[in-house]
C-alpha positions in Angstrom: 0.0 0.0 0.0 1.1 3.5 -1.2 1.3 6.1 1.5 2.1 9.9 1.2 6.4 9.6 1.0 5.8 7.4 -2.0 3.9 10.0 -4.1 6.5 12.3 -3.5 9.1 10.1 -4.9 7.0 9.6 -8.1 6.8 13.2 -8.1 10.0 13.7 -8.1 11.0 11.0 -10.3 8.4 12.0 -12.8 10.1 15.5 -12.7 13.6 14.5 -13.3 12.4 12.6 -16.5 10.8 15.5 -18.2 14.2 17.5 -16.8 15.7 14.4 -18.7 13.5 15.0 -21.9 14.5 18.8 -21.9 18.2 18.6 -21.7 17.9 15.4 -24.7 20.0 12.5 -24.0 23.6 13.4 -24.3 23.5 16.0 -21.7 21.5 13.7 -19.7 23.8 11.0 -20.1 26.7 13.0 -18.9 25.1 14.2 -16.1 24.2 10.6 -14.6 27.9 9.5 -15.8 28.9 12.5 -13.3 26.5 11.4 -10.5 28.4 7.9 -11.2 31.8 8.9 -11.3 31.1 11.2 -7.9 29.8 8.3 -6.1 32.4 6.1 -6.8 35.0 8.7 -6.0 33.5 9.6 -2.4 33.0 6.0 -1.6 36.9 5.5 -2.0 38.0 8.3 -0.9 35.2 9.4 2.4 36.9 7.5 5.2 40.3 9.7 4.3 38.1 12.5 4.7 36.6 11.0 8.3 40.0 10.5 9.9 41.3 13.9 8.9 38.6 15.4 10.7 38.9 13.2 13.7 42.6 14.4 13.9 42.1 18.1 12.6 39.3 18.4 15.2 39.8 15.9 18.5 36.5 17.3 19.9 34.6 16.7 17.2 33.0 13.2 18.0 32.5 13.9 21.6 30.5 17.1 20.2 28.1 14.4 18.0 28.3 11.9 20.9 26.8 14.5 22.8 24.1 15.7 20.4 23.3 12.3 19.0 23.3 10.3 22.3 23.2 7.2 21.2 23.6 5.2 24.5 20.0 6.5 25.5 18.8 4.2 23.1 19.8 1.0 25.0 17.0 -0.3 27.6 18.7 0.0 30.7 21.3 2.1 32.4 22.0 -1.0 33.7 22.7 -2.4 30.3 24.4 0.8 29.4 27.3 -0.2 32.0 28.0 -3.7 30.8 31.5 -4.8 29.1 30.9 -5.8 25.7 33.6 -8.5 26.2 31.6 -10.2 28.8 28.4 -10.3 26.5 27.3 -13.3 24.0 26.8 -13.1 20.8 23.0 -13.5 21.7 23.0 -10.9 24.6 24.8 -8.3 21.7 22.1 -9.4 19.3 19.3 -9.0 21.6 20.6 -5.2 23.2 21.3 -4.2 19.6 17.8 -5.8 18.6 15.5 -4.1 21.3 17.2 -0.8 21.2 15.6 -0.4 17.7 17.6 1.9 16.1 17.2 2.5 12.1 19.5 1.5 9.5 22.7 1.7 9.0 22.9 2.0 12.9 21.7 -1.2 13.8 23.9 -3.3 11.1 27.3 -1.6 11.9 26.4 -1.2 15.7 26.0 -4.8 15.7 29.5 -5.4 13.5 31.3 -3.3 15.7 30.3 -5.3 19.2 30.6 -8.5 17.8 34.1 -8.0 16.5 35.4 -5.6 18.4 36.1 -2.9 16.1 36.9 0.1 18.7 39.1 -1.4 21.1 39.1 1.9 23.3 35.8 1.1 24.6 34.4 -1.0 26.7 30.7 -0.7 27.8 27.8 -1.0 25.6 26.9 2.9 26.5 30.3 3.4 24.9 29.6 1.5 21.9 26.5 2.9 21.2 27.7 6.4 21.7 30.5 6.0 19.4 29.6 4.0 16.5 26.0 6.4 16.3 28.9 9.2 16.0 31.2 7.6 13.7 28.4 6.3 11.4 27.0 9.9 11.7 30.8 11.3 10.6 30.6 8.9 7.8 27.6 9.6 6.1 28.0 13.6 6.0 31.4 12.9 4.8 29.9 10.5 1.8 27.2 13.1 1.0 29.8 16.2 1.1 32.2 14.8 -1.0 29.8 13.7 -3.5 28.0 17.2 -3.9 31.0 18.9 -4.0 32.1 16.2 -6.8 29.1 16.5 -8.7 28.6 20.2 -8.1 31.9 20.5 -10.3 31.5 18.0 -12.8 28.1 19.5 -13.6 29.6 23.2 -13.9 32.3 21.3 -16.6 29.4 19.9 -18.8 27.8 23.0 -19.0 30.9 24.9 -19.6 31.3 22.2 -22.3 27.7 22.4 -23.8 27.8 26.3 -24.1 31.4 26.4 -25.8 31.0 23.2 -28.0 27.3 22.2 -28.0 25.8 18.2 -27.3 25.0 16.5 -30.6 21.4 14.8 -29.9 20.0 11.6 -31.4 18.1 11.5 -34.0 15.7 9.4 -33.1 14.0 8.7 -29.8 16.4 11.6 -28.2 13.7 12.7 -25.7 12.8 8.7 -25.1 15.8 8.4 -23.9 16.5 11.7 -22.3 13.5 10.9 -20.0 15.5 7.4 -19.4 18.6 8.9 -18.0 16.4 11.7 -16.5 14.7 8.5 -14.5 17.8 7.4 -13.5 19.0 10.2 -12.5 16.2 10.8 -10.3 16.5 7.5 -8.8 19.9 8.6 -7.8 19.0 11.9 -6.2 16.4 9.7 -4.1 19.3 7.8 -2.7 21.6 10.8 -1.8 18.0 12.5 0.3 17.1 9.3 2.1 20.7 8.8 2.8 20.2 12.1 5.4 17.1 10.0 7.0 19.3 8.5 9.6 21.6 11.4 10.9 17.7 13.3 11.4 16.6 10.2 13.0 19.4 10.3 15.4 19.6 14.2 15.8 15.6 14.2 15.8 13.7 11.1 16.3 11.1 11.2 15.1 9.5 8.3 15.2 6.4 9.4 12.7 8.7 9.9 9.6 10.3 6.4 10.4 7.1 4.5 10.5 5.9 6.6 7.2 9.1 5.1 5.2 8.9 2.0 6.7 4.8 1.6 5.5 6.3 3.4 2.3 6.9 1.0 -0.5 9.6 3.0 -3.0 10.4 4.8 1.0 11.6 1.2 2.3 13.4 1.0 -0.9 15.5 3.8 -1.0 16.3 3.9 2.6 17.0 0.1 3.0 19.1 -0.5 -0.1 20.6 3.1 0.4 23.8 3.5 -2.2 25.6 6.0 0.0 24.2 4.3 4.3 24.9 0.5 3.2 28.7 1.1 2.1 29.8 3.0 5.1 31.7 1.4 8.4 30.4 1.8 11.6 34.6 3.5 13.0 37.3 5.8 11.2 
C-alpha cells in the first residue's frame, strides 16, 4: 500500500524525467555518468576524509556523541554499563535488537560489538555512543564529498555544452533523455534518504520512520541506500 512519501518520490521521479526530456539525452547521459563517477570517487575516498577530521578536530565526536546520544537508546542504564567483552553473541544481538535503532545503525552497531572494532571502549553505552557518532561522521562525509564532486562535474558539462554544444540523437532523443532523466532521479532519491538516519538520530522522530517503513519505494531507497549500506560503523 502507497502512503504519502511514496507519491512524493514519483513526483520527483516524474520530474527529473521531463528534466531528462528537456536537456535530450547526451547531456542527460553526462550528467548521470557525473552522479556515477562522484559516487564512486567519495565512496573511495570518504573515510580519508573521516580521519582527517577526527585528527584536525579531536572534539569533534564527543560534540556528536553529545548531540546524537546514542547510549540513550539502550534499555537499561544497567545495560548501558555492561562490558561488551563479557556479553554473548545473543546478549549483543538482543541489546542491539530491542534498542531499535534504524538502518545503518543497527547493522554496523551490531558489527562493531561483535568483532570488536573500537578497542578503546568497553561498555555497551560506549559502543552505542561512538559507533551512532562515527556512522554519523561517515555519512556527512559520503554526502559532502559527492555534492562537491558533482557540483563540479556539472559546472564542466555546461561549460562544455555552451562552448562546444551536445550532438542529440536523431531518433527517440527525448525517449531516452526521460531514461537517464529516471535514473537520475533515482539517484538523487538515494543521496535525500541517505540524510534520513543522521535526522533520525539528531531528531527522532518516530512518525517519519514508520511513514518510510509503511512506504513502499520509502523502504526502498532507505533500505538499499547507495551512500548508508557502504559505510563502516569506525574511522
Amino acid at each position: 500500500m502507497m502512503n504519502y512519501i511514496d507519491y512524493i518520490i514519483l513526483a520527483v521521479l516524474s520530474i527529473c524525467a521531463l528534466i531528462g526530456i528537456y536537456n535530450g539525452f547526451v547531456a542527460s547521459a553526462l550528467s548521470f555518468l557525473s552522479s556515477l563517477f562522484s559516487w564512486l570517487a567519495s565512496l573511495i575516498f570518504h573515510p580519508l576524509l573521516s580521519k582527517f577530521l577526527v585528527h584536525r578536530y579531536p572534539d569533534l565526536i564527543k560534540k556528536l556523541v553529545y548531540y546524537t546520544e546514542g547510549a540513550s537508546k539502550v534499555q537499561s542504564i544497567e545495560e548501558q554499563a555492561l562490558h561488551v567483552s563479557s556479553l554473548t553473541e545473543e546478549q549483543i544481538i538482543d541489546i542491539v535488537t530491542r534498542a531499535q535503532l534504524p538502518p545503518p545503525f543497527d547493522r554496523l552497531l551490531m558489527f562493531n560489538m561483535l568483532n570488536g572494532t573500537l578497542p578503546h571502549l568497553t561498555t555497551v553505552g560506549e559502543y552505542f555512543n561512538y559507533s551512532v557518532a562515527y556512522i554519523i561522521l561517515n555519512i556527512l562525509c559520503f554526502i559532502t564529498l559527492f555534492v562537491i564532486i558533482k557540483i563540479t562535474c556539472q559546472v564542466i558539462i555546461s561549460i562544455t555544452r555552451e562552448v562546444i554544444g551536445l550532438p542529440a540523437l536523431k531518433k527517440y532523443d527525448w525517449v531516452a533523455g526521460a531514461g537517464i532523466g529516471l535514473i537520475r532521479g533515482i539517484f538523487l532519491m538515494f543521496l535525500l534518504f541517505s540524510l534520513v538516519p543522521v535526522i533520525l538520530a539528531l531528531v527522532p522522530l518516530d512518525m517519519i520512520y514508520s511513514s518510510i517503513e509503511n512506504s513502499f519505494l520509502g523502504k526502498f531507497f532507505f533500505k538499499l541506500n547507495i551512500f548508508t549500506n557502504f559505510i563502516k560503523g569506525f574511522v
